[in-house]
N, C-alpha and C positions, 0 to 999 in steps of 0.2 A: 179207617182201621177201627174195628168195632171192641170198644172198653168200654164196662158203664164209670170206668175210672174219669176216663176225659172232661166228663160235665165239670168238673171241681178240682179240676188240675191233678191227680196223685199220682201222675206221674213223674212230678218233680218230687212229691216225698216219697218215692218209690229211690231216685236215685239220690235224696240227700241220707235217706239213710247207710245206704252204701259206702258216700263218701265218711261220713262222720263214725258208724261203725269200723270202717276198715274190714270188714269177716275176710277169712282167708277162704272159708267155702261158703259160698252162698250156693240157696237149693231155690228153683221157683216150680210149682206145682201147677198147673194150669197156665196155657200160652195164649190161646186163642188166634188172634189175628199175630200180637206180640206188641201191644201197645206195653205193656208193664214190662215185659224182655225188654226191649230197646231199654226204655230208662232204667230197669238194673243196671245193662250193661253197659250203658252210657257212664253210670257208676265205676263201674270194674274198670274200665277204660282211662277212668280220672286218677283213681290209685294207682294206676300202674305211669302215666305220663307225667304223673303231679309229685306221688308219694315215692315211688319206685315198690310199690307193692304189687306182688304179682297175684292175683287172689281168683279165683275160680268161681265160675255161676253156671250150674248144670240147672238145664229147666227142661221140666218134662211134659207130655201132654199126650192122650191119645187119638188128639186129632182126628184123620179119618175113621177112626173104631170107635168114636164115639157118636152114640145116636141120636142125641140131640143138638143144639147148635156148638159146632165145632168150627173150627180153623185146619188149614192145609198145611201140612211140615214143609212142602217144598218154596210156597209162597211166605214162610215166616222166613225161611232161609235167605228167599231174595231180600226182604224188606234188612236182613241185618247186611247183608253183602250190601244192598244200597248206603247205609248208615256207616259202612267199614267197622261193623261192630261184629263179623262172625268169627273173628279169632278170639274173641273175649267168651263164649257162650259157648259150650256144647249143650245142643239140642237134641233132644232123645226121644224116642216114643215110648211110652209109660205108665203104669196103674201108681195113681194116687197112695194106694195103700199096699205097696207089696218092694216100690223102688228105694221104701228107705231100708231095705236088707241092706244096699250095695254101700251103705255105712257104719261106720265103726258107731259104737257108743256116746257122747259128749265131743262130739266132733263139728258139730253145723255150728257156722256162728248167726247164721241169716238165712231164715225159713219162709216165703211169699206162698202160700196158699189161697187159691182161688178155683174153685170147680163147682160151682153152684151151689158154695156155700148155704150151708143150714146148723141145724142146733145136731145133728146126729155126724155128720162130718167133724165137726168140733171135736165130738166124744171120739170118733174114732181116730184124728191126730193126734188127740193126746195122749191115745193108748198106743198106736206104732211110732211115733216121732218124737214124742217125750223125750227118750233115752238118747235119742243122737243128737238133738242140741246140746250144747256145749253151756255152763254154767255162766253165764253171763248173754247168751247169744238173744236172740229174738223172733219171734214170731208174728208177722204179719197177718193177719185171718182176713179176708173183704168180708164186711158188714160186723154187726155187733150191734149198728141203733135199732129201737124204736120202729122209726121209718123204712129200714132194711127188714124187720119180721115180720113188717105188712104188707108189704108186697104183693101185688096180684099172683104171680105164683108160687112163690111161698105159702100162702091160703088156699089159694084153688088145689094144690097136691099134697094140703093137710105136715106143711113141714115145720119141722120142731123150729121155731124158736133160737134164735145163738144168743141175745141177751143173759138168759133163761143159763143157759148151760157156762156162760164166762162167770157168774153170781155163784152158781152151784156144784162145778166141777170138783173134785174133792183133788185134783192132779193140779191144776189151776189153781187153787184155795191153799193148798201147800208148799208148790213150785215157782209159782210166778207171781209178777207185780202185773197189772194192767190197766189199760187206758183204750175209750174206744174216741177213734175223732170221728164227728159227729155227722156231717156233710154227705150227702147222697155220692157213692153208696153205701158210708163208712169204713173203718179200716180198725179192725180192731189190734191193737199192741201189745204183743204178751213178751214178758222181760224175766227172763231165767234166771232166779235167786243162786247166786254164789261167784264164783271166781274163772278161770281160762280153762280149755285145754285146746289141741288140735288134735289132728288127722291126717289121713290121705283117702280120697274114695278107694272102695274096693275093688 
């Protein structure tokens, strides 16, 4: 199952965040094979057996529509039916930038972002997905170190930077606390300044 999360384990901080947040919606953005789904939903699944919480993870991806390396919806399907994880997860096909209409404002508590992150995707989460985290919720971004903007293609296709844009975002600089962990292929943590609310998707 191809993640460049596996090298360094996160997908156990994929799902201790889950457990330790509680979110009643968690959103994941990028599936690929579904190493990081499974352990959300591995997550979701704890809350509900452990906590009696029944909490929600829509994770979208466009898969076969995308033209570079992608993953198959029908094969992330089996892999969570293999896991008995596909009643915790609805899987959706989806554009990064257009699926957070289908929520309300201050409503995500738990954001996973991964699409071959760069310094210009950053900009552009924080301009459509700002608004529907919830005051208190979180933001997952893959990368943020050093080591994650020098990357062979990150250089070879001239892309911005995410270091660069977590230091200087003026939406980030106002809204949020953050933390990047540092480990190949980092995971950057952005922590929504204020208090609750919820939602329902749309």
């Amino acid at each position: 199952m191809r993640s460049s999360y596996t090298e360094n384990g996160y997908g156990a901080v994929l799902k201790t965040f889950v457990i330790t947040m509680k979110p009643m919606i968690a959103v994941e953005i990028g599936v690929l094979d579904g190493y990081s789904t499974i352990h959300l939903a591995t997550g979701i699944k704890t809350l509900r057996d452990v906590f009696g919480i029944y909490s929600t993870l829509d994770s979208y991806d466009l898969f076969e529509d995308y033209e570079y390396k992608h993953g198959e919806k029908e094969k992330v399907e089996e892999y969570l039916q293999l896991y008995k994880l596909d009643s915790y997860v609805r899987l959706r096909k989806g554009d990064a930038f257009s699926v957070y209409e289908n929520y309300n404002d201050n409503c995500i508590d738990l954001l996973h972002f991964d699409i071959s992150n760069d310094g210009d995707k950053l900009e552009k989460l924080m301009e459509t997905w700002h608004n529907k985290m919830r005051p208190g919720g979180v933001i997952l971004f893959e990368g943020g170190s050093l080591e994650r903007d020098n990357i062979d293609w990150m250089k070879k296709f001239n892309k911005k930077p995410i270091l660069p844009v977590l230091q200087e975002n003026e939406i980030i600089k106002k809204e949020y606390l953050w933390v990047v962990y540092p480990h190949y292929p980092s995971l950057s943590v952005l922590f929504k300044k204020g208090g609750c609310n919820s939602c329902e998707l749309l």
